[in-house]
N, C-alpha and C positions, 0 to 999 in steps of 0.2 A: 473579098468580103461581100457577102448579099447584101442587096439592097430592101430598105423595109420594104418597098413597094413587091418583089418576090418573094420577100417575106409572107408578105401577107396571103398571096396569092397562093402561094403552098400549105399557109392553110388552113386556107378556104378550101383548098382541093381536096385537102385531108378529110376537113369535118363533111364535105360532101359524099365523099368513098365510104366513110364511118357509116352515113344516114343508110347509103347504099347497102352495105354489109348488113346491117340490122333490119333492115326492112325486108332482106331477101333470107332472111334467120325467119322470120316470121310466119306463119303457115297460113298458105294464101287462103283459107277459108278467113282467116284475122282480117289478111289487107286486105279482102272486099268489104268485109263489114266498117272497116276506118276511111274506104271507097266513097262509101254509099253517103257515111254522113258528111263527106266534104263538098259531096255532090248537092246535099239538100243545103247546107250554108251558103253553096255557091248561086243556089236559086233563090236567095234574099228573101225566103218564106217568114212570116211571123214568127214570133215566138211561141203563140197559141197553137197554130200548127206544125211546126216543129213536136212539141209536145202531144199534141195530139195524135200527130202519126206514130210516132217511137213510140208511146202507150200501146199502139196495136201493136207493133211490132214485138213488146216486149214478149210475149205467150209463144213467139214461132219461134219452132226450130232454127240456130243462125246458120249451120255449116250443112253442105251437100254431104258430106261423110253420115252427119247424125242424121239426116234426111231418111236415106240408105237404111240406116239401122231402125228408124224407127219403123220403114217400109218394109222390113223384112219381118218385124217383130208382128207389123197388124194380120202379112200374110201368113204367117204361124197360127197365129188363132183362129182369123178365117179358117182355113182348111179343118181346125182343130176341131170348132165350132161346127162345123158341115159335119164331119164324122160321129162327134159325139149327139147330134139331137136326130140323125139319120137310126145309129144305134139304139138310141130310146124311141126313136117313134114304131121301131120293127118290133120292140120287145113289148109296149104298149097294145098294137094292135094286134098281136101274134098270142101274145100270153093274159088270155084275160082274168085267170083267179091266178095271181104268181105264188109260190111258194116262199119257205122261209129264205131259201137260199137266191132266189131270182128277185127279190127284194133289193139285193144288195146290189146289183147290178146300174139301177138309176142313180144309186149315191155314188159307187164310184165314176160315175160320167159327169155328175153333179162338180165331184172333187176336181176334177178336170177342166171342169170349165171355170173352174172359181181359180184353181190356178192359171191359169190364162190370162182371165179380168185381170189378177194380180199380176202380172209380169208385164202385161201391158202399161199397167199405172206403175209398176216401177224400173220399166225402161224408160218412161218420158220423164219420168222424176228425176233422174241420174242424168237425164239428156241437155236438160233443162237446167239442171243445178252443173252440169257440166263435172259430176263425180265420179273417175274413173273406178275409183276402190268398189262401188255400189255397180258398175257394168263389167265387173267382175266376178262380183259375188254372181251376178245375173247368167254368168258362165256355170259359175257351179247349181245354180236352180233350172238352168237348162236339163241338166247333167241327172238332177232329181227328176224333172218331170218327162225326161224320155224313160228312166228305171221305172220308174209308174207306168208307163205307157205299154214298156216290154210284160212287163209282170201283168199287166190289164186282161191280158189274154189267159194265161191259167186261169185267173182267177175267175174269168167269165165260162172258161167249161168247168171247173167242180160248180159252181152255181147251178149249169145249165143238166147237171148230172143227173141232178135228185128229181127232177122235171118227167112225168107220166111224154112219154114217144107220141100219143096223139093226142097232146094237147099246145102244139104250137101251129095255131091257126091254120094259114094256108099252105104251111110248111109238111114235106110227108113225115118230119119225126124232128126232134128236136136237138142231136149230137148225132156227129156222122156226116155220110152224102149226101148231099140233097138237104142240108137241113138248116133250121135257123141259124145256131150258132156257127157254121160253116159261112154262111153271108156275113154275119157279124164277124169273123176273123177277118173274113177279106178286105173290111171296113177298118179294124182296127191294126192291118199292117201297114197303112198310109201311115197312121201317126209318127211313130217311132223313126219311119223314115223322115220323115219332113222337119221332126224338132231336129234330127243328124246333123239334117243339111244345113237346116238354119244355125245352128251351133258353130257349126264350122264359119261360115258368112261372121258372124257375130264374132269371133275367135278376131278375122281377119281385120275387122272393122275396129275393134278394140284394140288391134298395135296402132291403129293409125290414131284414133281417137286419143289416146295416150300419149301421145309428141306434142297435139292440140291442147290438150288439157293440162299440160303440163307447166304452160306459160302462163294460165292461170293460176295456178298456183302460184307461181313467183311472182306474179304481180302483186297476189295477197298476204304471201305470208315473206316475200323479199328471200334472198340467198340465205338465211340461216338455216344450217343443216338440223337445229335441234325443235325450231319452230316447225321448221316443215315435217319433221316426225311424229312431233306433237301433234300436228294439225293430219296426217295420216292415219293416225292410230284414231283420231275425234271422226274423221270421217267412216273408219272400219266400222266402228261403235255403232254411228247412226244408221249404218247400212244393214248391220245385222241384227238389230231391233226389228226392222219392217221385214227382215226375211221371219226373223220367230216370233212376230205377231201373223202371218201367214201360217205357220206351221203347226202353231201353239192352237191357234182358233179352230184351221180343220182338224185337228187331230181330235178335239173336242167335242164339234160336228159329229163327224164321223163316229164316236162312241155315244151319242146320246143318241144318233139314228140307228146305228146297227147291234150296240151293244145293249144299253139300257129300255130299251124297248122290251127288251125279250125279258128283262126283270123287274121284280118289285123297287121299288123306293126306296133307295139304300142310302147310306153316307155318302159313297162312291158318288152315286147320282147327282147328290146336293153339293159337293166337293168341286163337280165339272161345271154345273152351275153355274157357283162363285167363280171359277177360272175363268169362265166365258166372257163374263162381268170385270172382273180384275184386269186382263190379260192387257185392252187399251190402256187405261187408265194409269198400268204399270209402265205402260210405254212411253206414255207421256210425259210420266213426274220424271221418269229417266231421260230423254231429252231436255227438258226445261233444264234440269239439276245440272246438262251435262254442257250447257250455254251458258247458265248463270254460274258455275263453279261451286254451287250448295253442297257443300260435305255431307251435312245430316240428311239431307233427301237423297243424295245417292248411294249412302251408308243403306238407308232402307230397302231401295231399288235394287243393292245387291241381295240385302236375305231375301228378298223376294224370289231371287233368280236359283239360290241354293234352293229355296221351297219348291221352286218350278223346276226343277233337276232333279230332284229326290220324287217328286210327281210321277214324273215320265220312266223314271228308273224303274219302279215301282210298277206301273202300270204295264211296261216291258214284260217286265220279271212275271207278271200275273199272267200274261199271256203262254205260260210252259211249265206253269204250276200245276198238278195233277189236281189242285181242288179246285180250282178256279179257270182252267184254259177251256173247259167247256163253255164256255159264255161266247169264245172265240174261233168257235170251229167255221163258220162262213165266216169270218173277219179276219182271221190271223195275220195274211200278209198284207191289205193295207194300214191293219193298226201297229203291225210291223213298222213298216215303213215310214208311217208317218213320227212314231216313237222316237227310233232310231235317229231322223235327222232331227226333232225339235229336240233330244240331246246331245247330237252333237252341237249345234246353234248355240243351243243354250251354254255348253261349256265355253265355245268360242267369245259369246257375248259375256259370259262372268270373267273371262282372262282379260278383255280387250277394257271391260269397264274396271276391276283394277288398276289398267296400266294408266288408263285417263285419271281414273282418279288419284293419283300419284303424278297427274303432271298439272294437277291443280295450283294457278300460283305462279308458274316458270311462265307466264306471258300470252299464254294463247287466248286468253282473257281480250284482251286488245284487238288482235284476229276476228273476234267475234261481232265488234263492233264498225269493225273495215265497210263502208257503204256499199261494198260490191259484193259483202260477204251474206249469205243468205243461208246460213244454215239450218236447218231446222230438220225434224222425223220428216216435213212432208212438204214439198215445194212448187204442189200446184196451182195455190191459190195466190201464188207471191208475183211481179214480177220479172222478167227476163235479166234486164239491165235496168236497174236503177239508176238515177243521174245526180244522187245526190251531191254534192260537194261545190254546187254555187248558187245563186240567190234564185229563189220562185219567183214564180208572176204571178197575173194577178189572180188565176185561180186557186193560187195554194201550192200547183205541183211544178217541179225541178226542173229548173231549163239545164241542166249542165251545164253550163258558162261559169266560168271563173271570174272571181273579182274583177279581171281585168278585160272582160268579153269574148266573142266565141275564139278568137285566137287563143284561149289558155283552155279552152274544150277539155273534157277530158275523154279519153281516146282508151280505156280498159273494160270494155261493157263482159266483161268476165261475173260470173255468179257460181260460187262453190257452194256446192252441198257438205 
């Protein structure tokens, strides 16, 4: 018969092998960051600075992984950025009365660079709110913006087509050898290559990122298989809002530059307008709705989204009509383009916002108020780690200590989007 004294001692050995086991489950970008703050408690620091320094802290990236990705994403633009104001500044001093079609040519560099901005604010958004579904979707806007990219090049020689041979500047003719849009291909076959590459990088970073982000999630929505659906499908929603507030915006852009221009003041006109104006504003009352659980505001937020579907359908449809595709002969394929994915978007977001709104009620309601949970449409201005859950000082802001002091810490500086 053991005696309690080897009783105990086995375990004690136990629960130390357990610690052991779980710590080494843990993805060592986690255990340096639960590292770092035992290292700052163990330096007997204030509590003012304690807080003070975690406050900076909260805005940077925590893990080497998302480091990586966010490094990869700025050098994507870079180069993007280099190519595209390189192509406008040849076609500025080279072509100096541009024609109807060499018009078009600045706005799709324009479009270029606006996707860019945007993938950049919403890689760090997803990075930061630590939402794997949202650097996903960033896969598939990769996926867009290099099909832009290949198609950039037709679309810049029928532009450069209609263009008088001696009228591009220093150039001996304007299509051909020896000629401008010849420089400008050679310019624009970097791109295409460089979003590949980066896709690929991003592909690679996104399995690992997904192991890491994964434990966030369990820390917030706990083992429930139905909460964590719940809470995947709330996170798809929000993801795809900010992809078809991109989409919805320049596609809109891009016809009151290239299309409505060439026409009078029509319904159409005043139509794209209003969408211009709407299109935030829709996105918002859809987030708010889709955090506080509001039936009737997301009831509206859906017809909105059938009206923005029947839009785009429409607008498609007008581009291969025999009375109206004349308005689209320099434009065709990127109002193509852009049509095309803001309905598919759109359809994705009207499926994804039924299925939330049918899990209105079943609990994810609570999820939402979890102090590490930070969901919202947009999570730059929020934030990192919050430390809510033990008594302020005396400025006002959250020491993270627990009723019982820094030994009940809490140790989940996890933020989901």
């Amino acid at each position: 018969m053991a005696s309690p004294t080897s009783s105990t001692a086995y375990h004690l050995v136990s629960l130390q092998a357990r610690d052991t086991a779980m710590e080494s489950a843990v993805p060592r970008d986690i255990r340096v960051e639960e590292h770092d703050e035992k290292v700052i408690r163990a330096r007997g620091e204030s509590k003012r600075e304690r807080t003070r320094e975690s406050r900076m802290s909260y805005r940077k990236l925590a893990t080497s992984t998302e480091k990586i990705y966010m490094t990869v994403a700025a050098s994507e633009a870079l180069v993007v950025f280099a190519v595209a104001f390189t192509a406008f500044g040849l076609i500025q001093v080279n072509i100096e009365t541009p024609g109807p079609k060499t018009k078009t040519v600045p706005v799709y560099l324009s479009n270029f660079i606006f996707a860019q901005i945007f993938s950049l604010l919403y890689v760090f958004d997803a990075l930061r709110a630590r939402n794997i579904v949202q650097l996903g979707l960033h896969l598939c806007f990769q996926f867009c913006i290099w099909l832009y990219s290949v198609l950039q090049i037709p679309q810049t020689a029928n532009a450069f087509k209609g263009t008088p041979q001696d009228l591009c500047g220093s150039f001996e003719r304007c299509t051909g050898p020896h000629s401008l849009f010849n420089m400008i291909k050679k310019l624009y076959i970097v791109t295409p290559i460089v979003i590949g590459v980066c896709s690929i990088v991003f592909a690679v970073l996104v399995h690992r990122l997904h192991v890491q982000f994964g434990w966030a999630v369990f820390y917030l929505v706990g083992a429930s298989p139905d909460v964590k659906r719940y809470h995947r499908e709330y996170q798809s929603l929000i993801s795809l809002l900010k992809l078809l507030f991109f989409f919805a915006t320049a596609f809109c852009i891009a016809y009151l530059v290239l299309v409505a221009t060439e026409t009078s003041m029509t319904a159409e006109f005043v139509v794209t307008i209003i969408a211009i104006v709407l299109v935030p504003f829709v996105m918002l009352a859809c987030g708010w709705a889709l955090r506080k659980e509001n039936k009737s505001l997301m009831a509206i937020c859906l017809v909105f989204m059938v009206a923005g579907l029947a839009y785009f359908i429409y607008k498609l449809a007008s581009m291969f009509l025999p009375s109206t595709e004349n308005l689209y002969i320099n434009t065709k394929i990127t109002m193509t383009i852009f049509s095309v994915f803001a309905i598919l978007i759109l359809m994705a977001t009207f499926s994804y916002g039924v299925i939330c709104f049918s899990n209105f009620g079943k609990g994810l309601m609570e999820t939402h108020h979890h102090p590490d949970n930070r969901t919202s449409l947009w999570t730059l201005g929020q934030p990192r780690f919050p430390r809510k859950g033990g008594p302020q000082d005396e400025d006002g802001h959250w020491s993270g200590e627990g009723p019982d002091g820094p030994a009940h810490r809490r140790q989940e500086p996890f933020v989901i989007d």
